[in-house]
N, C-alpha and C positions, 0 to 999 in steps of 0.2 A: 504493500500500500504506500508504504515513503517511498520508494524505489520511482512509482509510480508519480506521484505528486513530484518527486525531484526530476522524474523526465518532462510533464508539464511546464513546470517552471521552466526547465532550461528553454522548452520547445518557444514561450512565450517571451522570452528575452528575445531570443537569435528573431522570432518573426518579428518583432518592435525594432530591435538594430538593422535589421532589414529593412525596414520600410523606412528607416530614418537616412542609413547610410546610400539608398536605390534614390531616393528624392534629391538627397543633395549630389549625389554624380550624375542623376541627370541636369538638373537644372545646371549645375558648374562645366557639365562637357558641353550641351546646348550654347551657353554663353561663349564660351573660350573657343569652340571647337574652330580653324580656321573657315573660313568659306561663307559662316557666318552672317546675314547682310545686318545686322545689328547690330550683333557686338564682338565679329573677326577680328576687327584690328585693337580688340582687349587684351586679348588672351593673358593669360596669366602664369606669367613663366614658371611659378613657383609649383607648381603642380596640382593633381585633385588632392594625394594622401594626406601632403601638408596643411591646403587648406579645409582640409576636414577634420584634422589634431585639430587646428586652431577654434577651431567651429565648438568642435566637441568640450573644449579646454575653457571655454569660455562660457557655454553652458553651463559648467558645472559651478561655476565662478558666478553663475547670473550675470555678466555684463557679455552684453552684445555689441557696444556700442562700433568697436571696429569691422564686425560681422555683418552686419544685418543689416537691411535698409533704415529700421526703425532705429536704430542705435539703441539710448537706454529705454524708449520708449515698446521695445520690442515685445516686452511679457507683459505689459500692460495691452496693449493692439491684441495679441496672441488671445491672452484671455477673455476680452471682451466679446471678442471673434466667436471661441468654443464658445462662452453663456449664448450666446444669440443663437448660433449654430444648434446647438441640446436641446435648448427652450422650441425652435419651432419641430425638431425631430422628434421630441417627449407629445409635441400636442400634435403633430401628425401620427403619429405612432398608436397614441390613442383613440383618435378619430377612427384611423382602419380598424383597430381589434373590434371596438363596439362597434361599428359597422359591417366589418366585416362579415361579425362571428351574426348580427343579428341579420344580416340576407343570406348567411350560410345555413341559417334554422330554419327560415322562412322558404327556402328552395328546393328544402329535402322533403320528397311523398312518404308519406309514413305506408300507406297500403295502396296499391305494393312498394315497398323501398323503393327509390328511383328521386334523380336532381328534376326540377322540373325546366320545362324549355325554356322559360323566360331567363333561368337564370344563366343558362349557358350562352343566350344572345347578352346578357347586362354583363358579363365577364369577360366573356370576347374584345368587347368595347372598349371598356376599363382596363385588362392587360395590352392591348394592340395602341390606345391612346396617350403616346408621350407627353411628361409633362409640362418642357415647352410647346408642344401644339397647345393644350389647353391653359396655359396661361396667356399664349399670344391670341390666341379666339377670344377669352375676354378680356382683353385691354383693347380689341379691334372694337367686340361688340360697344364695351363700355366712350370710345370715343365716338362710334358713328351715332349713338342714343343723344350724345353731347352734342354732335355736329345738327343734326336731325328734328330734334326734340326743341322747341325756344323753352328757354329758361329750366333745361335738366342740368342738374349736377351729377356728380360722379358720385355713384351710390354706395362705393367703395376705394380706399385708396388703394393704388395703381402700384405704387413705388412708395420705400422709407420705411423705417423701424419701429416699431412701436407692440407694446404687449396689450394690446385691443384691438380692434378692428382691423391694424396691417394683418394681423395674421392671417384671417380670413382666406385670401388667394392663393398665398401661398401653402397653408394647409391642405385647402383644396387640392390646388397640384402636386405636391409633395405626395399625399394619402391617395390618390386615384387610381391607380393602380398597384398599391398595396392592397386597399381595399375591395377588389378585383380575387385579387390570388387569395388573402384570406380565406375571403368566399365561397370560393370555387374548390377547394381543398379541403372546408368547413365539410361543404355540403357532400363532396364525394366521398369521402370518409364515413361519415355519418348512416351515409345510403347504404355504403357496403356495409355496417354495423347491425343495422337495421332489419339486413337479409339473414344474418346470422342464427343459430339455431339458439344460443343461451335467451336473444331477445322475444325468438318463438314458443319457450319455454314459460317465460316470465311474463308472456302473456296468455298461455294458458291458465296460470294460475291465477289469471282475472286482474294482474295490478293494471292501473289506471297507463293510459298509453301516454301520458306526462310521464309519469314515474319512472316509466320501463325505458323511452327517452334521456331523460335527468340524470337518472342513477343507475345505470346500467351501457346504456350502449355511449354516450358522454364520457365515461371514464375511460374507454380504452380509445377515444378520438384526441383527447386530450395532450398528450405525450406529442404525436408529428404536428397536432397544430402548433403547440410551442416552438417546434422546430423550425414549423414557416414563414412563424411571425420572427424568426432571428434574419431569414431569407430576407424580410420583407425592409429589415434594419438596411439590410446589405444594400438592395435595391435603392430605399430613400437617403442612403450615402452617396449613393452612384452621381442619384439623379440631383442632390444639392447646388453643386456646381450652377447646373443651367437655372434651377428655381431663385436662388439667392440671386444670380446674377441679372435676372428678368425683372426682378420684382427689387432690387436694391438692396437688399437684404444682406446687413453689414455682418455676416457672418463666415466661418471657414471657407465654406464653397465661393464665397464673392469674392475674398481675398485671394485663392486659388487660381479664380478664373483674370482677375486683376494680374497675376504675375505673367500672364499672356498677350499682354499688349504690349508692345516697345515702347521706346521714348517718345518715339517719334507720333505715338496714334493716341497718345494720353492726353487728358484732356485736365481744364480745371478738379472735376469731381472723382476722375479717378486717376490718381497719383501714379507715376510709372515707376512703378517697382519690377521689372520685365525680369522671367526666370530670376528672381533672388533664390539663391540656394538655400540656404538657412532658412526661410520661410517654406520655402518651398519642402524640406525636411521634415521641419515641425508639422505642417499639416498632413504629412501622410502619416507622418506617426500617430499625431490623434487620431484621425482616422482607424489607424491598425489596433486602436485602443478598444475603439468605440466597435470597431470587429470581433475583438478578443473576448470583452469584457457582455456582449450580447450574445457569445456561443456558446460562452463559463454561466451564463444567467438562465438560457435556453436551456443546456442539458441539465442543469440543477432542477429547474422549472418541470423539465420533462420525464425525470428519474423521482420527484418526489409523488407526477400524476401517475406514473404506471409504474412499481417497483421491480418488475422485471429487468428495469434497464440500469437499477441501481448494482454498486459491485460489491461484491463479497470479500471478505479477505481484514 
């Protein structure tokens, strides 16, 4: 069992150093590399290993200042970034489950077991619909109502940070097809549960088709749904990048998608910070965190619903 935990632990160091040391050799060969039309004629004689000691040395030191684009302002930027970034993942996050898990109940035929068809066209939709397509449908529709409309406002903000009402669109996009796969993995589970012989048992002996539902065929769905909602973490990490960047959204994926502009195409509102390595490091690390720390919460999650998958030893 320690054998075990001390392989975990190493497995989760080497993946975190991994994602830390991957982000900054890319962003540092990108910059340096010659040929470059940004930033070839930088290059940095010193090398990537040195300047990654340095990176690293400095970290552990808390000063950035000769590192980083932000200097000392670096882990204040950084942090503010993750709260924003969490904050709208946590209320996307739970948008899908309760949604999810209630059109994944609502789509399952109890007699005969069976997903019903509506819900396989409302999933289809929801997985196949990216979440800049539907953030950019309504900021189009929201302007033509404005353009169209005499004296309409904007019934929702578009852009900018706020824990009230900004959140709104971007939750929306975020959760849209999370809440899709929930759904759809709810309900097929569920169905196949349903056909089972323990639940044709248990309804022989007359319990109420709630019960036999709730407490019976729910307990062994339990277990991969958890699984899918760690999927589903996976997925609304992917997709932050384009949502935060649409909607203004001064969080990791904005910052991310900001180290992709040059100098040259920055404007007032978004500071060129083009491939910063050190930023660039830092956000896949969190990242790898927010990976780690959602599969460690999932199989706990998943091993307390069905004890089968717990270990012995």
């Amino acid at each position: 069992m320690r054998r075990s935990a001390l392989l975990r632990l190493l497995l989760l160091v080497a993946v975190l150093a991994g994602a830390n040391f991957g982000g900054f050799a890319y962003a540092y060969l990108a910059r340096s590399t010659a040929g470059n039309p940004f930033f070839g004629n930088q290059a940095d004689a010193g090398g990537l290993f040195p300047a990654y000691a340095a990176y690293v040395r400095q970290i552990s030191t808390a000063s950035l200042t000769d590192v980083a684009v932000y200097g000392d302002d670096f882990g204040r930027v950084l942090l503010e970034a993750t709260l924003a970034s969490l904050g709208l993942l946590l209320a996307s996050l739970a948008v899908s489950i309760v949604v999810g898990i209630t059109i994944g109940l609502l789509g399952v035929r109890v007699r005969p077991p069976g997903v019903r068809g509506w819900l396989t066209a409302v999933t289809t939709v929801g997985l196949s619909t990216p979440s800049f397509f539907f953030g950019r449908l309504v900021v189009a529709l929201f302007l033509l109502m404005i353009i169209n409309v005499p004296g309409a406002s904007m019934p929702l903000p578009i852009q900018g940070f706020g824990w009230d009402v900004h959140l709104v669109l971007p939750v929306i996009a975020l959760s849209l097809r999370p809440t899709a796969q929930i759904g759809q993995i709810m309900a097929g589970l569920l169905a196949g549960e349903l056909g089972r012989q323990y639940v044709t048992a248990a309804r022989g002996k007359g319990l109420a088709e709630a019960r036999v539902v709730r407490h019976h065929a729910l307990r062994n769905v339990w277990a991969p749904v958890f699984q899918a909602m760690a999927g589903t973490v996976r997925l609304m990490v992917g997709e932050l990048v384009v949502v935060e960047w649409l909607f203004a959204w001064p969080g990791l994926g904005y910052l991310l998608a900001a180290t992709l502009i040059p100098a040259e195409f920055a404007s007032a509102s978004v500071e060129s910070r083009f491939l910063d390595p050190p930023l660039v490091a830092s956000i896949l690390t969190i990242f790898a965190v927010v990976f780690v720390l959602t599969d460690l919460l999932a199989g706990q999650a998943a091993a307390m619903a069905d004890p089968r998958q717990r270990q012995v030893g």
